[in-house]
DSSP file (Angstrom, degrees, kcal/mol; ACC not computed):
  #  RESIDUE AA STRUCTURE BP1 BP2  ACC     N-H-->O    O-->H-N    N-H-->O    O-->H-N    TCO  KAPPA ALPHA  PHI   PSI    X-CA   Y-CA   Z-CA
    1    1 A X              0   0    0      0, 0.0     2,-0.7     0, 0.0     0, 0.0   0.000 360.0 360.0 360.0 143.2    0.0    0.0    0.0
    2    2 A X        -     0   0    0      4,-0.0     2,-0.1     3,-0.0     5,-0.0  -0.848 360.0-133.1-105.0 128.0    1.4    3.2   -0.9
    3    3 A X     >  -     0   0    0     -2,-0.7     4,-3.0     1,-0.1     5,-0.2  -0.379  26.9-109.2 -43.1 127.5    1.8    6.2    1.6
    4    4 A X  H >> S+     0   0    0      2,-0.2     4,-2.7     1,-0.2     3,-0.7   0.888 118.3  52.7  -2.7 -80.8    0.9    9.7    1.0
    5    5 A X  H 3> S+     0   0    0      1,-0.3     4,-5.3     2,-0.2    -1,-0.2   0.910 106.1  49.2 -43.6 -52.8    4.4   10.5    0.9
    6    6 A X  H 3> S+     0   0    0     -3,-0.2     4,-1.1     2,-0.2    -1,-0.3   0.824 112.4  46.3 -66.5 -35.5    5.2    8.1   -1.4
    7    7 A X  H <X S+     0   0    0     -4,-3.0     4,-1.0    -3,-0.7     3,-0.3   0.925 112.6  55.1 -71.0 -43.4    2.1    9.1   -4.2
    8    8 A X  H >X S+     0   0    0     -4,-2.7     4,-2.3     1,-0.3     3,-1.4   0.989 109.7  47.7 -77.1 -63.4    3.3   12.8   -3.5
    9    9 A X  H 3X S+     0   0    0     -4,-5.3     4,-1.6     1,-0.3    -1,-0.3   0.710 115.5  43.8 -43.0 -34.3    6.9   11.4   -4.6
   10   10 A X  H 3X S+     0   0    0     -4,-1.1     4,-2.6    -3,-0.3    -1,-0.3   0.749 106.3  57.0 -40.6 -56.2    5.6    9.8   -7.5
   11   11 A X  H <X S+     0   0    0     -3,-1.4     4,-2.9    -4,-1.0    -2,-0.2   0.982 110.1  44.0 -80.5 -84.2    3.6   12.4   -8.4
   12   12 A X  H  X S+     0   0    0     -4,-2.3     4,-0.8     1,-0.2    -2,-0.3   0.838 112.6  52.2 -58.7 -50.2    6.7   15.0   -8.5
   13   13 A X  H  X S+     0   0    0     -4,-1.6     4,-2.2     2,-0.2     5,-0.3   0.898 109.5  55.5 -31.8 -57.8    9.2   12.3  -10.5
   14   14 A X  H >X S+     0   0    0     -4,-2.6     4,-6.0     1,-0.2     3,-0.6   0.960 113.9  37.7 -26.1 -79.5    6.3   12.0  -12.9
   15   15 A X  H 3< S+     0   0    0     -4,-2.9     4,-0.4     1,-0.3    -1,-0.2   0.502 111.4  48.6 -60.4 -14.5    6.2   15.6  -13.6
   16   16 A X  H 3X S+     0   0    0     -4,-0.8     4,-1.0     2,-0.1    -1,-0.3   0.791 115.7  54.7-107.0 -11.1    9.5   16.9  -13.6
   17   17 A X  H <X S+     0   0    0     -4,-2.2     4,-0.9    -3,-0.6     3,-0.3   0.915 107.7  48.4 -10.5 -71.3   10.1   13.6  -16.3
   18   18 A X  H >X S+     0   0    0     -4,-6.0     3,-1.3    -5,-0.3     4,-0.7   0.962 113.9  46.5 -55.6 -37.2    7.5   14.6  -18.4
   19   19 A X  H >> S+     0   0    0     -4,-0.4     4,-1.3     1,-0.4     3,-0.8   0.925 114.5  43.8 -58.8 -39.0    8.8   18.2  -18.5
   20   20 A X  H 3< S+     0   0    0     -4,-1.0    -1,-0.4     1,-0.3    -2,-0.2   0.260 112.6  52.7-101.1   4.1   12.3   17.3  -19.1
   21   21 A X  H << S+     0   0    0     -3,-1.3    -1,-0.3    -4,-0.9    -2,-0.2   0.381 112.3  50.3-113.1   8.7   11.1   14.6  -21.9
   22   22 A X  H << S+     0   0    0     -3,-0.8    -2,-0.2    -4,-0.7     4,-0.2   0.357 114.7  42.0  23.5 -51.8    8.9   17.9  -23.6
   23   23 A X  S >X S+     0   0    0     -4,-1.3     4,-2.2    -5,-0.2     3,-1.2   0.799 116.2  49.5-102.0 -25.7   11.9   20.1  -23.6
   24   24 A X  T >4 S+     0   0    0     -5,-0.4     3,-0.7     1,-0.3     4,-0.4   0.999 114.8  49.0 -49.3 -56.8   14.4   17.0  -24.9
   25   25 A X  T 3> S+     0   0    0      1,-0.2     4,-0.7     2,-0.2    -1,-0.3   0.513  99.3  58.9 -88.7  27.1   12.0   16.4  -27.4
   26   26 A X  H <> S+     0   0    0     -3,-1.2     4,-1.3    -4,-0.2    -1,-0.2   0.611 116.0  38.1 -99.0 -35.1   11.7   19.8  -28.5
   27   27 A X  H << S+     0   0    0     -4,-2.2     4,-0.3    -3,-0.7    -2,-0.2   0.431 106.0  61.0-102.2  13.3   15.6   19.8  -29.4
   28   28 A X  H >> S+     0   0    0     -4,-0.4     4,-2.6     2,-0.1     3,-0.5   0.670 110.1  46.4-110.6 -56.0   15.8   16.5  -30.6
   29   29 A X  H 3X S+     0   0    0     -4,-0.7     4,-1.4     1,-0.3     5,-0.2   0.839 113.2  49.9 -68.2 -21.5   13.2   17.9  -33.4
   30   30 A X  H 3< S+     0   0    0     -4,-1.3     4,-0.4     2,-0.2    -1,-0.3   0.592 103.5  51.2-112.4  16.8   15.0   20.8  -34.0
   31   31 A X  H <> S+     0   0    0     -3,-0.5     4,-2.0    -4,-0.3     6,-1.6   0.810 121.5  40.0 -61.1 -44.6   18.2   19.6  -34.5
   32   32 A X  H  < S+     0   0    0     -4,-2.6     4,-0.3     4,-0.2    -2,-0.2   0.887 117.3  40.1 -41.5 -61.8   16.6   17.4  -36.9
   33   33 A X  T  < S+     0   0    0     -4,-1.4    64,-0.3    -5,-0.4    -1,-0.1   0.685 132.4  19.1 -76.5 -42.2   13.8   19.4  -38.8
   34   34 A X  T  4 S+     0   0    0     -4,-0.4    -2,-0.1    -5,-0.2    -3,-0.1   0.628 135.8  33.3-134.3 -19.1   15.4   22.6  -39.3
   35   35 A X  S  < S-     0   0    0     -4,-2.0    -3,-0.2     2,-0.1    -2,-0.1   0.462  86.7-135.9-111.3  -4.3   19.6   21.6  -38.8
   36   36 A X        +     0   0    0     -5,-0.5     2,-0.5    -4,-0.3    -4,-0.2   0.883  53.8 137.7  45.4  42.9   19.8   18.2  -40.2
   37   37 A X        -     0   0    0     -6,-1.6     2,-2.6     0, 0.0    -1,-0.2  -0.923  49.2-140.5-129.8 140.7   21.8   16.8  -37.6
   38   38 A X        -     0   0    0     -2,-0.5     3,-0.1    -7,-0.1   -10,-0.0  -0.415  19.7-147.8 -67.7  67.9   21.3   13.3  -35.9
   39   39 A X        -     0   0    0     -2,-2.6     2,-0.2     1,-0.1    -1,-0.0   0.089  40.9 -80.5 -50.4 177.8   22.1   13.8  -32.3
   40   40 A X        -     0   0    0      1,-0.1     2,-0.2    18,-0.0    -1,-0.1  -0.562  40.5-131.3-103.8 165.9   23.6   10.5  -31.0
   41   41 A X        +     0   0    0     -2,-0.2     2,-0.3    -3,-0.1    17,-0.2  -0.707  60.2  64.8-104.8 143.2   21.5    7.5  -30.0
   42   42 A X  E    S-A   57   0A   0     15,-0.8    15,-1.6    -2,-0.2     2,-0.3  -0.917  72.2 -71.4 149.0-166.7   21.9    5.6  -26.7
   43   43 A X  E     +A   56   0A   0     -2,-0.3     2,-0.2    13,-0.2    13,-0.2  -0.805  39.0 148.9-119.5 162.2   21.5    6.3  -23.0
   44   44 A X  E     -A   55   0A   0     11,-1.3    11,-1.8    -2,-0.3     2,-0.2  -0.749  45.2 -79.6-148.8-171.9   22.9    8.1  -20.0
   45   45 A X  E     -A   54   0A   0     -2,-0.2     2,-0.3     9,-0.2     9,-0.2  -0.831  24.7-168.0-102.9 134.5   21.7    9.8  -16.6
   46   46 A X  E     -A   53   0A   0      7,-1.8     7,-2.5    -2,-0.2     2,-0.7  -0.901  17.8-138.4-126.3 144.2   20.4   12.8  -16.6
   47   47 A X  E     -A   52   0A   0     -2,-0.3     2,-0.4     5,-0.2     5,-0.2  -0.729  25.1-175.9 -97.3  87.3   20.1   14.4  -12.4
   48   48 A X  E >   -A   51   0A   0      3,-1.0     3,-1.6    -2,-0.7   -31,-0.1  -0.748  66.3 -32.8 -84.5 137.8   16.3   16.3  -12.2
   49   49 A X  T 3  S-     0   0    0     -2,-0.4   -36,-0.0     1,-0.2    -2,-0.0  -0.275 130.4 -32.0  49.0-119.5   15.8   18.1   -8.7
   50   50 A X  T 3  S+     0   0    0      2,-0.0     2,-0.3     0, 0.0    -1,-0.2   0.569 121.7  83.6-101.1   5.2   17.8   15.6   -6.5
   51   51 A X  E <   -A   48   0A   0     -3,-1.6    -3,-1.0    -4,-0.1     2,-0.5  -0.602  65.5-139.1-108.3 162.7   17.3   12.2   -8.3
   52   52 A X  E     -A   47   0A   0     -2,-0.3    -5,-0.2    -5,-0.2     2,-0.2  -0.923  23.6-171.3-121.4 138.1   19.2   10.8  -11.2
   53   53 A X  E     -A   46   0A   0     -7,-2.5    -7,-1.8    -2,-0.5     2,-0.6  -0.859  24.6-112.4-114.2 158.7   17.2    9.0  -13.7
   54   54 A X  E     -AB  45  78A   0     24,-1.9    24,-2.7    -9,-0.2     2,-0.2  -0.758  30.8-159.2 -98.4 125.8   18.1    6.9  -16.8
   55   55 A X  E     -AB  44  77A   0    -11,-1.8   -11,-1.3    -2,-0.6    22,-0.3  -0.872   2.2-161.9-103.8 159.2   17.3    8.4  -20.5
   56   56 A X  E     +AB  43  76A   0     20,-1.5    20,-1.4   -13,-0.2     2,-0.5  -0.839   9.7 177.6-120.0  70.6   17.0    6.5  -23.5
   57   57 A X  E     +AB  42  75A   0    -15,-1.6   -15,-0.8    18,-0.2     2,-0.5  -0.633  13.8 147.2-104.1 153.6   17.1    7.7  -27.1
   58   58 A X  E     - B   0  74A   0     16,-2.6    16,-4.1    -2,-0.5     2,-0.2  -0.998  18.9-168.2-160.1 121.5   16.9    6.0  -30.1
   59   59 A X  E     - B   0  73A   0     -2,-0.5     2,-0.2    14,-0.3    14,-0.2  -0.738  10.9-148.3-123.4 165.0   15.3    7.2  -33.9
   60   60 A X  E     - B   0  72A   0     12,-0.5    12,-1.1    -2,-0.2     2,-0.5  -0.949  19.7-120.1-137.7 132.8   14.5    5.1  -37.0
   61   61 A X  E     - B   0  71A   0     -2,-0.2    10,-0.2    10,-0.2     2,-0.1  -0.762  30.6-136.0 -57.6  98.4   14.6    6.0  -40.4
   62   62 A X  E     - B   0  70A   0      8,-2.7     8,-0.6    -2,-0.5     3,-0.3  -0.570  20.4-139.0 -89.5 152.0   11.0    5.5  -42.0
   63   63 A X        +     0   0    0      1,-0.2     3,-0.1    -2,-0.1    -1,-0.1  -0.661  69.5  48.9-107.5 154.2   11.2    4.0  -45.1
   64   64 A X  S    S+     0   0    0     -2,-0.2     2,-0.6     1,-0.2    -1,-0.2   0.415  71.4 115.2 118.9   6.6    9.0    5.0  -48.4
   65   65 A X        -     0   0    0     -3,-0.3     2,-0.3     3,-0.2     5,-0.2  -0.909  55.3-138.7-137.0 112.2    9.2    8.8  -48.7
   66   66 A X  S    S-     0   0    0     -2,-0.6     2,-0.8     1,-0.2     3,-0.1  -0.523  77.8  -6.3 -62.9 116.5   10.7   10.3  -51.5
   67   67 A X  S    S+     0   0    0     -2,-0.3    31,-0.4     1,-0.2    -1,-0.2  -0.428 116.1  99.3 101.7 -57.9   12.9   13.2  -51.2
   68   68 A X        -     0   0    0     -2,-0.8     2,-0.9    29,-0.1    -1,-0.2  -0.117  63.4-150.4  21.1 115.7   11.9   13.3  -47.7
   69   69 A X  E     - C   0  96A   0     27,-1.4    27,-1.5    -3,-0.1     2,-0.7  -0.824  20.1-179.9-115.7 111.8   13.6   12.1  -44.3
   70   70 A X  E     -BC  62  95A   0     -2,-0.9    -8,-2.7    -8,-0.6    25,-0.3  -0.841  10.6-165.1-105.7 134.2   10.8   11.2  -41.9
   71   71 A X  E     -BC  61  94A   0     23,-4.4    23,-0.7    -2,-0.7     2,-0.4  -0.615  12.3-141.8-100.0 163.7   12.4    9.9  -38.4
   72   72 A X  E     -BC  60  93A   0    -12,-1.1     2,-0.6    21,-0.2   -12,-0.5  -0.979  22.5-156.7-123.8 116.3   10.6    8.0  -35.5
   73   73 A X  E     -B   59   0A   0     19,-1.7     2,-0.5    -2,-0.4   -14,-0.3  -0.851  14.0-167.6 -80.7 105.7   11.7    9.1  -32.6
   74   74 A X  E     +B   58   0A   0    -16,-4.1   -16,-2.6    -2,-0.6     2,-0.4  -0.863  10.2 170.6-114.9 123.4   11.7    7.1  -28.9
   75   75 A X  E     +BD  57  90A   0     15,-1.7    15,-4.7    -2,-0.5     2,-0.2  -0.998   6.4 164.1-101.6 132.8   12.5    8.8  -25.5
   76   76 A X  E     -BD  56  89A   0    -20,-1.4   -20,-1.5    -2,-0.4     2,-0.3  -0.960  17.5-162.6-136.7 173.6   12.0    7.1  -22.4
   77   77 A X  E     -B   55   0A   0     11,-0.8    11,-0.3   -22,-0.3   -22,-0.2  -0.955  12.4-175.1-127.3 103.8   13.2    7.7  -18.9
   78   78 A X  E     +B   54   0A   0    -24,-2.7   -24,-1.9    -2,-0.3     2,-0.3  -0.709   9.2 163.7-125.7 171.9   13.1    5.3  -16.4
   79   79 A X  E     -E   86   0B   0      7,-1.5     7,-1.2    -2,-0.2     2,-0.1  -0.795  43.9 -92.0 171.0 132.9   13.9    5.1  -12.4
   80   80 A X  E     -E   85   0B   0     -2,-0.3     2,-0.4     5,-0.2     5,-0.2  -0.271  41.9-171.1 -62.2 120.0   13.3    3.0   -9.6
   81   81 A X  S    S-     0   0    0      3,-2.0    -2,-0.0     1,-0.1    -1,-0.0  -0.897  71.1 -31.6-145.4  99.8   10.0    3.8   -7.5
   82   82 A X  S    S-     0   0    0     -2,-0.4    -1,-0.1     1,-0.2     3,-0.1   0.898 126.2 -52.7  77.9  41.7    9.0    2.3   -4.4
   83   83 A X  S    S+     0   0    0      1,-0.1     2,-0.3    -3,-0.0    -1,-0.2   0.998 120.4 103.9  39.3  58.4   11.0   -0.9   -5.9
   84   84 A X  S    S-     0   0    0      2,-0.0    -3,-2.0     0, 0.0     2,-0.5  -0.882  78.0-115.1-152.2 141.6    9.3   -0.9   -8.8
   85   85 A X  E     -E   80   0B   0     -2,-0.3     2,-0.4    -5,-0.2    -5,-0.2  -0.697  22.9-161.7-106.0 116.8   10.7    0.4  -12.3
   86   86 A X  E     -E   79   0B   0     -7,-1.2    -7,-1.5    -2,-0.5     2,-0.3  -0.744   8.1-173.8 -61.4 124.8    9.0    3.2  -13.3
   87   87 A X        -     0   0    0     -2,-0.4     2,-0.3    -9,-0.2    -9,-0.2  -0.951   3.9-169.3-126.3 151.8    9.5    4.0  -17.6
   88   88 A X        -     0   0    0     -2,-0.3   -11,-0.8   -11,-0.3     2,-0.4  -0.848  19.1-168.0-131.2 101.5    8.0    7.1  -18.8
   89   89 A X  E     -D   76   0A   0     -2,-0.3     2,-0.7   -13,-0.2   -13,-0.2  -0.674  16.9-169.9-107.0 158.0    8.1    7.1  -22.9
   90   90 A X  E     -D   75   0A   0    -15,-4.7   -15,-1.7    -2,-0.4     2,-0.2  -0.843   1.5-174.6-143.9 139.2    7.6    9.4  -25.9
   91   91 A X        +     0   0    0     -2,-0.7     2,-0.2   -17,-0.2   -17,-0.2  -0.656  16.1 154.2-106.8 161.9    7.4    8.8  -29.6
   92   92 A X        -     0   0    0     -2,-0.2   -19,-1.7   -19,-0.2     2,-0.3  -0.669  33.4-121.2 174.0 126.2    7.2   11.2  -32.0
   93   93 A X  E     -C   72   0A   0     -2,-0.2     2,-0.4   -21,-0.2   -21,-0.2  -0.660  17.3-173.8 -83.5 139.3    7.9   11.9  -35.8
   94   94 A X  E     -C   71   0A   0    -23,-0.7   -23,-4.4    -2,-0.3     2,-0.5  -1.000  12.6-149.6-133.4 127.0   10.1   14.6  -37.3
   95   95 A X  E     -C   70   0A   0     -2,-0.4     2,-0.5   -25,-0.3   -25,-0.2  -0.794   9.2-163.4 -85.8 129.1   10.4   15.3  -41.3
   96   96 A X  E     -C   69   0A   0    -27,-1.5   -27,-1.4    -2,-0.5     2,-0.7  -0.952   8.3-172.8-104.1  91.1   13.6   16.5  -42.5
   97   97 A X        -     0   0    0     -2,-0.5   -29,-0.1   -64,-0.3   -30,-0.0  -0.788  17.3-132.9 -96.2 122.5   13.5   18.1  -45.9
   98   98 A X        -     0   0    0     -2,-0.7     2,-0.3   -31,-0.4   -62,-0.0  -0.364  19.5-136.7 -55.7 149.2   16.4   19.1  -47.8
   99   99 A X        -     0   0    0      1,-0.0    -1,-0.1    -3,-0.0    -2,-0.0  -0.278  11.8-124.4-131.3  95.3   16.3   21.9  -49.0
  100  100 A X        -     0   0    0     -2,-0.3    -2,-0.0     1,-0.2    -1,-0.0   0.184  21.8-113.9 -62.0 122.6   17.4   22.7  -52.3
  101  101 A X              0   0    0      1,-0.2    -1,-0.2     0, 0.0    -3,-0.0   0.396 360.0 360.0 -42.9 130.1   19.8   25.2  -53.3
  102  102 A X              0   0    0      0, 0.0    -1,-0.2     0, 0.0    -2,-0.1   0.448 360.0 360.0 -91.6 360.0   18.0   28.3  -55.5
């Protein structure tokens, strides 16, 4: 049974996650979208407020679109809660067009 304390903690992990996986993917799309560069794929720990969590990122090239580079993107974040592994993810697409030289 979970304590107060422990939903409150929860609760606040959630939210400063979600926030910090919202402004990640905000630069993940616009390195992509608008500089055409691949940031690199893979994990480390990233420290929000006083707790270190693990991120995950990882894109795919979708295949069939001409001219076109459409990525699928995965973040997730994950971190041990109450002994129990929490994962938080987000997917999300970003189009890359070249753009060709007038």
């Amino acid at each position: 049974m979970l304590t107060s304390l422990e939903i409150y903690n929860s609760s606040q992990n959630y939210l400063g996650v979600k926030d910090w996986l919202e402004k990640e993917a905000w630069m993940v799309e616009d390195s992509i979208s608008h500089k055409g560069i691949l940031p690199l794929q893979g994990g480390d720990y990233v420290v929000l407020g006083n707790r270190k969590f693990f991120y995950q990122l990882s894109y795919n090239l979708v295949e069939g679109i001409k001219k076109n580079n459409l990525y699928e993107v995965n973040l997730s974040v994950s971190w041990k809660q109450a002994d129990k592994k929490v994962n938080v993810k987000k997917t999300f697409y970003v189009l890359y067009q070249e753009r060709e030289e007038k």
